[in-house]
N, C-alpha and C positions, 0 to 999 in steps of 0.2 A: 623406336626405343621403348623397351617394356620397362615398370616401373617395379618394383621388388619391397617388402618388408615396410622398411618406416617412411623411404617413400612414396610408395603409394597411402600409406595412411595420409600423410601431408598433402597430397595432390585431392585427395576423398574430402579430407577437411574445407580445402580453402574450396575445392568445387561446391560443397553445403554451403559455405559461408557467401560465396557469390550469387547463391539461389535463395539464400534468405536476404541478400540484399534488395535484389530482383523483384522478393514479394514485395519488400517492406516500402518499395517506391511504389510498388503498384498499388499496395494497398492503403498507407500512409494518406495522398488527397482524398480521397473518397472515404474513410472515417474522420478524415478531418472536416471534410459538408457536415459527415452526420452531428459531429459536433457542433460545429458552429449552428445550426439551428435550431439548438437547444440554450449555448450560451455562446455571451457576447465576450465574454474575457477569456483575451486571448490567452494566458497563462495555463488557464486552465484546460482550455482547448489542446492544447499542446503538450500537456500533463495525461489528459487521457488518451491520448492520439499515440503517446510512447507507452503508456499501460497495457490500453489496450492490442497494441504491436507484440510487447511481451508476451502475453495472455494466447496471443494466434500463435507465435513461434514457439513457445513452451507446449502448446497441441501440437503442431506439427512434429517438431521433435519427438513426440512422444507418441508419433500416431495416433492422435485420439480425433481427430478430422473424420467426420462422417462421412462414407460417400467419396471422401477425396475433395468434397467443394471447398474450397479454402474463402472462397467469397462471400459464400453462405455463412460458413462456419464464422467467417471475424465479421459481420454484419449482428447474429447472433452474438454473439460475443461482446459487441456494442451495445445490444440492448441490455440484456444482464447486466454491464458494468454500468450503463443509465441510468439502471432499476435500484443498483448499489451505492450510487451517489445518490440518487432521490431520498432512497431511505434514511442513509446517515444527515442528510441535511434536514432531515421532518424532524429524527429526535433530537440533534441537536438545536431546533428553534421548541421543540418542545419543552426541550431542558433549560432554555433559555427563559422560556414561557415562565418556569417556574419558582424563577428567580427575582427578588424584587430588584426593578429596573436601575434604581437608582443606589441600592444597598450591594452591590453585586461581594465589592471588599470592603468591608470598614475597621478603619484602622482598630488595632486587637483584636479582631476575629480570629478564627481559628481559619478564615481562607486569605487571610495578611499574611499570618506565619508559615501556611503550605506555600504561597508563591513565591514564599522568601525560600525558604526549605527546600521547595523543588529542586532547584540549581544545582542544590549539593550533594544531589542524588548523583551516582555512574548517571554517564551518557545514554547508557545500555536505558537502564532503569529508568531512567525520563519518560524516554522514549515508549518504550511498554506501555507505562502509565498515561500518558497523551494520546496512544494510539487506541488503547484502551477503552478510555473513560470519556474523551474526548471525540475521538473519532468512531468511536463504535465497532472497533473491530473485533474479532474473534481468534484467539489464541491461535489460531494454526495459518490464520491469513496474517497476522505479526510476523508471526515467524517463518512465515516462505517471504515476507518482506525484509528481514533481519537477516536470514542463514541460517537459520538456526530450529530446533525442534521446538511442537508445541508445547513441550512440556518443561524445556526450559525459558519459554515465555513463561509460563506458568510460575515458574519458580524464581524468576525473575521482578515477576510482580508478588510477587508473597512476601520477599525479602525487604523490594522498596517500599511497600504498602508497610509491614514491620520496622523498619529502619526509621519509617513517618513517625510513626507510632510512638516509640521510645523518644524519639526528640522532640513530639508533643506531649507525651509525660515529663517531661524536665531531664531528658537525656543530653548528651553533647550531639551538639551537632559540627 
């Protein structure tokens, strides 16, 4: 029996979809070692172990696999995203660093009234903001995490960061 038009595109698909599962068992324990030798909490472990999954199927998808190694390529691939959490964790203890230990919020400051403030930002807008300032990211890694373009990350954070603003000048909030 030959397959014709939509379905064979449907047969093509779910054949992709049974070969990305295929990898993702094969590859799944063995970046999950690589993880755990690094750290001990397993959340986390399990956080990068599905990033970095992402990260290999979005190359292969998109052909960008060197060579065709898929093995190579998500072992690579693990250490860059390694390299990416080492750094966000350095400046955030260095931002922490900078902070007096004990003063971090005190009541009527001006970081009392943002943690109040925050909440009543969009969800969108939080988010930007947190991923941002907080987590160190860069406008166009937001938004391949969002859906959305880097530049309305951009404009998402101009707004929220604006919207701060006027409700810390005596605006409504």
């Amino acid at each position: 029996m030959r397959l014709a038009g939509p379905e064979r595109r449907l047969h093509d698909v779910l054949v992709a979809l049974l070969q990305e599962d295929e990898l993702c068992r094969a590859l799944a324990p063995r970046i999950r070692v690589f993880a755990q030798r690094r750290w001990f909490d397993a959340a986390a472990v399990e956080d990068f172990v599905q990033e970095s999954l992402l990260a290999v199927l979005q190359a292969v998808r998109e052909g960008r696999v060197p060579g065709g190694d898929v093995q190579a390529f998500a072992l690579m691939t693990c250490r860059g995203r390694m390299l990416d959490v080492a750094r966000t964790r350095a400046r955030r203890e260095k931002l922490l660093e900078k902070l007096p230990a004990a003063k971090v919020i005190e009541p009527g400051s001006s970081n009392e009234v943002l943690v109040k403030l925050l909440p009543k930002l969009e969800r969108r807008q939080q988010r930007v903001l947190i991923e941002t300032f907080l987590d160190g990211r860069q406008s166009a890694e937001i938004g391949e995490r969002m859906g959305m373009s880097e530049a309305n990350v951009r404009v998402l954070r101009h707004r929220a960061i604006s919207t701060l603003r006027g409700w810390l000048k005596g605006g409504e909030a």
